[in-house]
C-alpha positions, -999 to 999 in steps of 0.1 A, spaced: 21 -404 -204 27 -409 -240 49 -400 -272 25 -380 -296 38 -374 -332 25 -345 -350 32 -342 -387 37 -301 -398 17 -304 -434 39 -273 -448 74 -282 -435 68 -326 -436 84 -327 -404 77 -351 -378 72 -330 -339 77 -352 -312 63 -338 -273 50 -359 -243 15 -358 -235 -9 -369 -208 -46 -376 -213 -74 -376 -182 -111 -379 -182 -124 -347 -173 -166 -344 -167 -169 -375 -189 -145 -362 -218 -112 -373 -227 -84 -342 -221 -50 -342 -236 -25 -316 -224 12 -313 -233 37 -320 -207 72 -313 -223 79 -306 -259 108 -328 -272 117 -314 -305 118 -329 -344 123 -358 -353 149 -358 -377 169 -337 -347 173 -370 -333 182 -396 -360 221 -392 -352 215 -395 -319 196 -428 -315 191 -453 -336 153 -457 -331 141 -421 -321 105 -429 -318 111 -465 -297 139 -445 -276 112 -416 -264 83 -442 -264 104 -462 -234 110 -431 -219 76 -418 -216 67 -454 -202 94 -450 -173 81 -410 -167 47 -429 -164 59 -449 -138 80 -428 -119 51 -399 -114 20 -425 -113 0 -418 -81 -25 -443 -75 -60 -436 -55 -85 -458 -48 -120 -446 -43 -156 -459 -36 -184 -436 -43 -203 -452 -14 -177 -437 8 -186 -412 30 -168 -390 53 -166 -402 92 -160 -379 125 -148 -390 159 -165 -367 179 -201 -351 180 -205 -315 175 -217 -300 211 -237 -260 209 -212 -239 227 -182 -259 227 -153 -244 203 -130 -275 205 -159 -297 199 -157 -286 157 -144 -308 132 -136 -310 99 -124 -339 74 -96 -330 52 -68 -305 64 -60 -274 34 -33 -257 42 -18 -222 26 10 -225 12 13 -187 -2 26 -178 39 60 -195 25 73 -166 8 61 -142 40 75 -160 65 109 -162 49 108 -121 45 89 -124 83 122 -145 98 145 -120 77 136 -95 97 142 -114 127 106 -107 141 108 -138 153 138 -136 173 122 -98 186 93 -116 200 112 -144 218 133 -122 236 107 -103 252 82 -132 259 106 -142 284 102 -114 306 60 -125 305 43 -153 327 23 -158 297 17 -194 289 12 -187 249 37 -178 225 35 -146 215 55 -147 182 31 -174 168 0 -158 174 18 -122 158 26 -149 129 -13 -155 123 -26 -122 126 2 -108 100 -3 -138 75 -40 -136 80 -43 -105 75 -28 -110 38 -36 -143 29 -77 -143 46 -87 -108 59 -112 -112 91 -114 -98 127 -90 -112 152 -116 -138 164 -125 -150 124 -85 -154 119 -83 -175 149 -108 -194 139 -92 -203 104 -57 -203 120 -53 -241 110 -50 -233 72 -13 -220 84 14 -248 90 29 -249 125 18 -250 158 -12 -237 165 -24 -249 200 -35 -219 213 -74 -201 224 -87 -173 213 -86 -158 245 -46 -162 244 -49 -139 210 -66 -113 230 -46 -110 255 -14 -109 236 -25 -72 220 -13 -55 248 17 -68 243 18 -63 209 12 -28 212 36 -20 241 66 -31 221 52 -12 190 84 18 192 108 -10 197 95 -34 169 94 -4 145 134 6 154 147 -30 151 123 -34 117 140 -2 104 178 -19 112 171 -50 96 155 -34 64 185 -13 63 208 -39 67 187 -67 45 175 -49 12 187 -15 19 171 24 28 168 52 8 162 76 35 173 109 12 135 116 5 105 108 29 69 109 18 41 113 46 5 114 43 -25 110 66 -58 89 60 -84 74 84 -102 44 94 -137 37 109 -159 21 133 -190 5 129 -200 22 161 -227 55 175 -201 69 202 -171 88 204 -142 74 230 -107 74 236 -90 85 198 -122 74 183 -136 106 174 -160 119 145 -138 139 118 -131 144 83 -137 107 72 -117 106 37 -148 80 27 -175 104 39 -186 86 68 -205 97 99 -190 74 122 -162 80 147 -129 75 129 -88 75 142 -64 97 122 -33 74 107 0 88 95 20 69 73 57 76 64 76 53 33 110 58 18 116 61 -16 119 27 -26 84 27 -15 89 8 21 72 16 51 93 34 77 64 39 110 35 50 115 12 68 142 -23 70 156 -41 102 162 -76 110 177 -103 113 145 -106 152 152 -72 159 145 -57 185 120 -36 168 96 -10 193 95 -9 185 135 6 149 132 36 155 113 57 167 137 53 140 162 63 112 129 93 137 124 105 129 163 100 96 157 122 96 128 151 111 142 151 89 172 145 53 157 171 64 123 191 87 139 194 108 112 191 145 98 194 160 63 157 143 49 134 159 26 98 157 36 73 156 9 35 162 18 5 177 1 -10 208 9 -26 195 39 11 193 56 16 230 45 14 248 78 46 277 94 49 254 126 61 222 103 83 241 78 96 260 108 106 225 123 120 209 96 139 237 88 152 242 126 165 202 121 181 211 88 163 193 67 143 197 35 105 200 23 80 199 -7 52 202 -1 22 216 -24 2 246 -21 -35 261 -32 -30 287 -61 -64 300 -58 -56 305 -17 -23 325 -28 -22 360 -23 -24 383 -53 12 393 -61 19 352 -62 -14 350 -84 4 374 -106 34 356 -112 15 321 -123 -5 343 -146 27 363 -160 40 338 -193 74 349 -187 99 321 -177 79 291 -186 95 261 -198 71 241 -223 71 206 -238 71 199 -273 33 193 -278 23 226 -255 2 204 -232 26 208 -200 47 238 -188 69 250 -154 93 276 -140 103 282 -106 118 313 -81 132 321 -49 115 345 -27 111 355 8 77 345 23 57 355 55 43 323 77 31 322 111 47 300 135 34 294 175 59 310 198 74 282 224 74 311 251 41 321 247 21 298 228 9 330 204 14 332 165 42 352 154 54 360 117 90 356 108 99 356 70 119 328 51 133 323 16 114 298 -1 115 281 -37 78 285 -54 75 256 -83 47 262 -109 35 237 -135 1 239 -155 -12 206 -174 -37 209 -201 -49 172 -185 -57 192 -154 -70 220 -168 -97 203 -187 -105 177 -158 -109 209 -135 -132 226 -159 -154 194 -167 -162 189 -131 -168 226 -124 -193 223 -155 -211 197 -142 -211 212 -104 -226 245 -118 -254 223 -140 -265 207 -108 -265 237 -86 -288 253 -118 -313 228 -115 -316 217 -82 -295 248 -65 -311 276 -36 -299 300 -16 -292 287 13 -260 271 13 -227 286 -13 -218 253 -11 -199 239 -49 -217 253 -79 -238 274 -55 -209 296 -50 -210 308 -87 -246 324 -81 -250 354 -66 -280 362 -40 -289 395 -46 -324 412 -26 -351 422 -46 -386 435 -41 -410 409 -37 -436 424 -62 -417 443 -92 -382 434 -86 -366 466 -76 -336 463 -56 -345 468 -19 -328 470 16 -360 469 36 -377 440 49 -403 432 16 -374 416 0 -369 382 -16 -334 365 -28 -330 357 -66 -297 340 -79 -277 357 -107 -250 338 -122 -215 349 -112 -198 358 -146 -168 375 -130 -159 349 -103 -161 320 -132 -138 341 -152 -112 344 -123 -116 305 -113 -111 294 -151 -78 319 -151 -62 294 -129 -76 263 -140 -47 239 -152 -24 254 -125 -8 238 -96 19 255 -72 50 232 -49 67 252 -22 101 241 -13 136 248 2 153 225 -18 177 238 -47 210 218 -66 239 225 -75 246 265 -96 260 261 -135 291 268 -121 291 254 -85 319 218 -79 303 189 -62 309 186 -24 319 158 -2 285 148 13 250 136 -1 231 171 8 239 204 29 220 227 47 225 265 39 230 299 61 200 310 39 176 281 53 178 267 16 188 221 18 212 220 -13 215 185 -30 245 175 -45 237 172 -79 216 200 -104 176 200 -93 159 220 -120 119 227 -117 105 193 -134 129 177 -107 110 189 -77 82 176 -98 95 142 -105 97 140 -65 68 151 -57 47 133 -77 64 103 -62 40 109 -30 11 89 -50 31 57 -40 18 60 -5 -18 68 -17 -16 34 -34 1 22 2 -32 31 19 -58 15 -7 -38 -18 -2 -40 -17 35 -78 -3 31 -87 -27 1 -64 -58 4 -57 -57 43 -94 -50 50 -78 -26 77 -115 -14 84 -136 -12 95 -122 -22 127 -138 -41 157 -116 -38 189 -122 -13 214 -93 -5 236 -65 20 230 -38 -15 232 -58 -33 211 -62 -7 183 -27 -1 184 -23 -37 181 -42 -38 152 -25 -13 130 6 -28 140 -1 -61 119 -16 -38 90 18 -18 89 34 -54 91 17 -69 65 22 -39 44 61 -40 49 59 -77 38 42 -72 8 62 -38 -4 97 -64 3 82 -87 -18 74 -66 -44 108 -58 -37 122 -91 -42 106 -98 -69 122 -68 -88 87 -49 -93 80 -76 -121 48 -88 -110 17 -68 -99 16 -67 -63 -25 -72 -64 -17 -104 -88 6 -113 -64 -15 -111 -33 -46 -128 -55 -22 -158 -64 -6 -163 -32 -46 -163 -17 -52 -191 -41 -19 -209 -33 -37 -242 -13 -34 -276 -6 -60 -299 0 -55 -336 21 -62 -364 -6 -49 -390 17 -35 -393 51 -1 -381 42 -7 -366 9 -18 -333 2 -28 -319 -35 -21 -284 -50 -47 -264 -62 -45 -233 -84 -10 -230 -89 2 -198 -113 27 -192 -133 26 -158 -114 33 -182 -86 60 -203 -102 82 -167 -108 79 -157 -73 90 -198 -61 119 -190 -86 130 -158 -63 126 -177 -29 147 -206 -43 110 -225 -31 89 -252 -52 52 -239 -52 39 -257 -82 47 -293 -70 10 -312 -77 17 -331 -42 34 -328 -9 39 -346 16 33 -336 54 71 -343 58 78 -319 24 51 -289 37 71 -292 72 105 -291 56 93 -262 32 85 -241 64 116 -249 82 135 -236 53 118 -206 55 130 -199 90 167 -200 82 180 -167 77 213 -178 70 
């Protein structure tokens, strides 16, 4: 390290900073390592400025000099052969560690998962420990996606104890997943009572995963796979709290109905929070009599969304009818809402038949220019491609705009006997009736506020004689907007656990093991949405999981390990774990300490 002078040609001032200078691929490379100030800042201060700095950058020197010694004939050494077959007979030289589990397993031992695990591993013969292979799989599955057996194989990158087979890792799923409903209550209590739950509005959605695999078994069944796949798939639904935290989450055979596994996540709710008076929101797929008959017989709340185009013609009429919209400034975005008594059908508990009963229910409509023209451009390009390429056969996207209509094969008269052909006529009327609607979206709801004249009450929310959930505060139109556009938080939820969490495709077979699986997806999830959290939503949470990735250190000597791509994304989220992550080298003694710091939840 040295004292660098730099003279400012406009100013004549004198900038003093330390430096350090390494050869880098055969160049010499000067980088700044603390700026100091001007010069003439310092004359009353010392009688020598430039001497006083120049001894100090000697003693820096010294204090922070590392020296290695190195022979380029050196190579590296082994103690043991490798032998085809045997697992323990692999070696490697030079240990690397990841040092981005430190922020996880602090949030990990705030949730007391580890003290979960322990207690119930007692009551096992098992000779592994449970809560350190769970450990692995959750912080592999962030910091190096793979299948259980390629995370076991790289489970030495994590600090700690390690000692334990593969087959050990296998055999703790079942364990895993029969402590799944208990896990998910007691991470629910410590969530509440660590960083707090917003449990006023609930957002659910549904999504599935894949296997790699010909045959159906179990709740791995073909369905609608959301990535167009023809391979068997299992049905997840997902529920998260407003502050964007994930509350549980359940497995359904692939061939399952959406609007089928919302009910079951409801139950769930009320028995691991304990709790009624929560507003469900849900897109359209959700939007069944049998779920807004349940939800209302629990006293609860709902938005969910609705087709316009599906809507029956006395509805159509009152999205088409101007009156009562409410527009922006610029004309691009409008809304207005009613109550009105609907018709649904509902399965009768008696008989297991649908029956019709008749509910008053808040209709929101909003049109956006942005959706109008998005709609319209796709339709566009669906009705070019049906033109060119297009046949009878199917009415399947643009095809539906054509009309087949039976002509003679020889002059084209219209016929009803057999010598007929099919020629397609494009639909003028039913374009005209889609375009009507285009731009035009519809909520359905129970949920209202307080009237213009109407005093607060004493509690957060309140259900009504008239099946309306009443929230203690105004809720105007572009309110039950605002909430329900909140619902794209959990689509991001899934694309992490999809993109980041390499959730699929998914190799284990058994209903216990599968279970298992998800369980550490929904884990790591949690861990990442409290650390986005934590970190006050200041960093991205895909920069954060890319850093933290990166966050390694490599063994230059015995006892010495070196950092490697440190961030200053990093550095901010070491500042909110009151943890050093941009130290250059550690010690084994400092990594050890690091983790044991981690674990104290004090």
């Amino acid at each position: 390290m040295h004292l660098n002078q730099l003279k400012e040609k406009k100013s004549g001032r004198i900038f003093l900073s330390f430096q350090e200078t390494h050869r880098v691929k055969g160049k010499n490379k000067t980088t700044t390592v603390k700026r100091i100030g001007y010069l003439d800042e310092f004359t009353s201060r010392y009688a020598d400025p430039v001497a006083h700095f120049k001894e100090l950058a000697k003693q820096l020197s010294i204090e922070n000099k590392v020296e290695i010694s190195a022979s380029l004939d050196e190579h590296h050494t082994f103690d043991a052969r490798y032998i085809k077959g045997d697992v323990s007979s692999h070696r490697t030289e030079g240990l690397v560690y990841h040092l981005g589990l430190l922020p996880l397993s602090q949030i990990y031992h705030e949730l007391e998962i580890d003290y979960f695990m322990d207690n119930r591993r007692r009551y096992t013969k098992a000779k592994f420990n449970h809560n350190t292979i769970f450990q692995m799989l959750v912080f592999g599955r962030i910091l190096f996606p793979d299948s259980k057996l390629g995370t076991w194989n790289n489970r030495h990158k994590l600090l700690g104890d390690m000692t334990f087979s593969d087959d050990d890792v296998y055999r703790s799923l079942e364990f895993f997943a029969r402590h799944k409903t208990a896990l998910i209550k007691h991470l629910n209590d410590r969530v509440t009572r660590n960083y707090g739950r917003d449990t006023t509005l609930m957002f659910y959605d549904v999504t599935n995963y894949y296997w790699e695999i010909d045959r159906e078994d179990g709740i791995r069944k073909r369905g609608a796979c959301k990535e167009h796949r023809p391979e068997p798939i299992v049905q997840m639904g997902l529920l998260m709290d407003s502050r964007d935290l994930p509350i549980t989450y359940n497995l359904f055979p692939g061939n399952t109905n959406d609007s089928l596994t919302l009910s079951p996540t409801m139950g769930d709710v009320t028995e691991e929070l304990g709790r009624e008076g929560i507003v469900y929101i849900a897109d359209k797929g959700m939007m069944s009599g049998d779920n807004r008959a349940e939800i209302l017989i629990n006293r609860g709340g709902y938005i969910f969304s609705n087709s316009v185009r599906k809507a029956d013609q006395q509805t159509k009429g009152y999205v088409l009818d101007e009156t009562g919209f409410v527009f922006n400034n610029e004309g691009t975005y409008k809304y207005k809402s009613r109550i009105v008594p609907v018709t649904i059908q509902i399965t009768s508990q008696v008989s297991g038949k649908k029956k019709s009963i008749v509910i008053n229910e808040r209709q929101v409509i909003f049109w956006s220019r942005k959706y109008q023209e998005r709609t319209r451009h796709e339709r566009a390009q669906a009705i070019q491609k049906a033109a060119n390429y297009g046949s009878c056969e199917n009415n399947h996207g643009g095809n539906r705009f054509f009309k087949k209509i039976v002509v003679n094969k020889v002059d084209g008269e219209v016929l009803r006997d057999e010598d007929k052909a099919y020629v397609r006529v494009f639909d003028e009327d039913l374009l005209s009736k889609e375009e009507a609607l285009d731009g035009y979206y519809m909520i359905c709801t129970n949920v209202i506020g307080l009237g213009p004249d109407e005093k607060p009450f004493a509690k957060q929310s309140r259900f009504l004689s008239d099946n309306m959930f009443q929230l203690n505060r105004p809720v105007d139109a572009h309110d039950i907007i605002d909430m329900y556009r909140g619902l794209w938080r959990i689509e991001e939820s899934f694309r992490i656990t999809k993109s980041w969490l390499k959730a699929r495709p998914v190799f284990v077979h058994t209903e216990a093991s599968i279970e298992a699986h998800f369980l550490t997806c929904f884990l790591g999830l949690l861990l990442l949405r409290i650390l986005e959290l934590k970190t006050d939503h200041s960093i991205e949470l895909n920069r954060m999981i890319e850093d933290l990735r990166d966050l390694q250190v490599v063994q230059e000597s015995p006892d010495l390990f070196l950092l490697t791509q440190p961030t200053n994304v990093i550095e901010k989220i070491g500042q909110y774990f009151n943890l050093d992550l941009i130290k250059k080298r550690y010690t084994m003694q400092e990594l050890k300490k690091m983790v044991a710091k981690t674990k104290k939840t004090s």
